[in-house]
C-alpha positions as CSV (number, residue, x, y, z in Angstrom):
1,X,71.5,-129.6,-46.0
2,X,72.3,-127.3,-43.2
3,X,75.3,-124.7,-43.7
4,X,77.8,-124.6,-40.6
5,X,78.8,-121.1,-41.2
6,X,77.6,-118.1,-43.4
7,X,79.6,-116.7,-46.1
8,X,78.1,-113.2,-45.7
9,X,76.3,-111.2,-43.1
10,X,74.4,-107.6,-44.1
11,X,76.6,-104.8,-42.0
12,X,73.9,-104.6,-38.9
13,X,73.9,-108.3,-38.5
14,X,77.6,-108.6,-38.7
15,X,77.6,-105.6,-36.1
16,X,75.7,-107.2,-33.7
17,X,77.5,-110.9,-34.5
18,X,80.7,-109.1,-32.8
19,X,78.4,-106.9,-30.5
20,X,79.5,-103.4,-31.6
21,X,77.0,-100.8,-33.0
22,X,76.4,-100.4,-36.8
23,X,78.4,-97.0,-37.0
24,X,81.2,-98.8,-35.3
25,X,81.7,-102.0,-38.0
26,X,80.9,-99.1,-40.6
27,X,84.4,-97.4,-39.1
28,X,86.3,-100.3,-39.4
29,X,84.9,-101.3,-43.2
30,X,85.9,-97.4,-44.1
31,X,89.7,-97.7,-42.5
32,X,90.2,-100.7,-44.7
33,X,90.3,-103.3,-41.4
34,X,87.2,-105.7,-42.8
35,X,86.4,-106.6,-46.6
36,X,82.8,-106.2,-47.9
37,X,80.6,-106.9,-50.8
38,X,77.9,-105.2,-52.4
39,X,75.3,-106.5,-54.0
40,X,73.5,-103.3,-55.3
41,X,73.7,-100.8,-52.5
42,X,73.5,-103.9,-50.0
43,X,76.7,-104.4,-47.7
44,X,77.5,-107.6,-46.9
45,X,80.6,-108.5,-44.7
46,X,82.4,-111.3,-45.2
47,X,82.2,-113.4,-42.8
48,X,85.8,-115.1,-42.3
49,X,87.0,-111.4,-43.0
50,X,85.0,-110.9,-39.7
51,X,86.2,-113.6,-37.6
52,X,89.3,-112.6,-38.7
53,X,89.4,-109.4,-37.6
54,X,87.5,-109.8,-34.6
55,X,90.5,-112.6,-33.2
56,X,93.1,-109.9,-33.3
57,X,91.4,-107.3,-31.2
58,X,92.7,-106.9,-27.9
59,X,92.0,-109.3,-24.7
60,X,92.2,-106.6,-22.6
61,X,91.0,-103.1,-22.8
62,X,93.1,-100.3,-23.6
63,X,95.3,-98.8,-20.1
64,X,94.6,-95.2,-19.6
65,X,98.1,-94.3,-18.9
66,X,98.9,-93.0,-15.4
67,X,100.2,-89.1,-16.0
């Protein structure tokens, strides 16, 4: 039996899933953006929370605007 998608990643793995730094997904977990588990002192992400979030960041980077 193989499993198609995980229902948890630990915080680095879920970091480098979406390929931002550790301290970065730890940001978005503290504003309330991503859900997580614990499991002890463990952090797991969840990861349809993840996929979740990660499909409504922006296409296109942020426009510095012209001043």
């Amino acid at each position: 039996m193989s499993i198609a998608e995980p229902i948890a990643l630990p915080r680095p793995d879920a970091a480098a899933l979406v390929g931002l730094s550790d301290r970065e997904l730890k940001r978005a977990i503290d504003d309330g953006e991503i859900r997580v588990r614990y499991r002890g002192r463990k952090c797991l992400v969840d990861y349809a929370d993840l996929r979740e979030w990660f499909d409504t960041l922006p296409a296109e980077p942020k426009r510095k605007d012209a001043a």
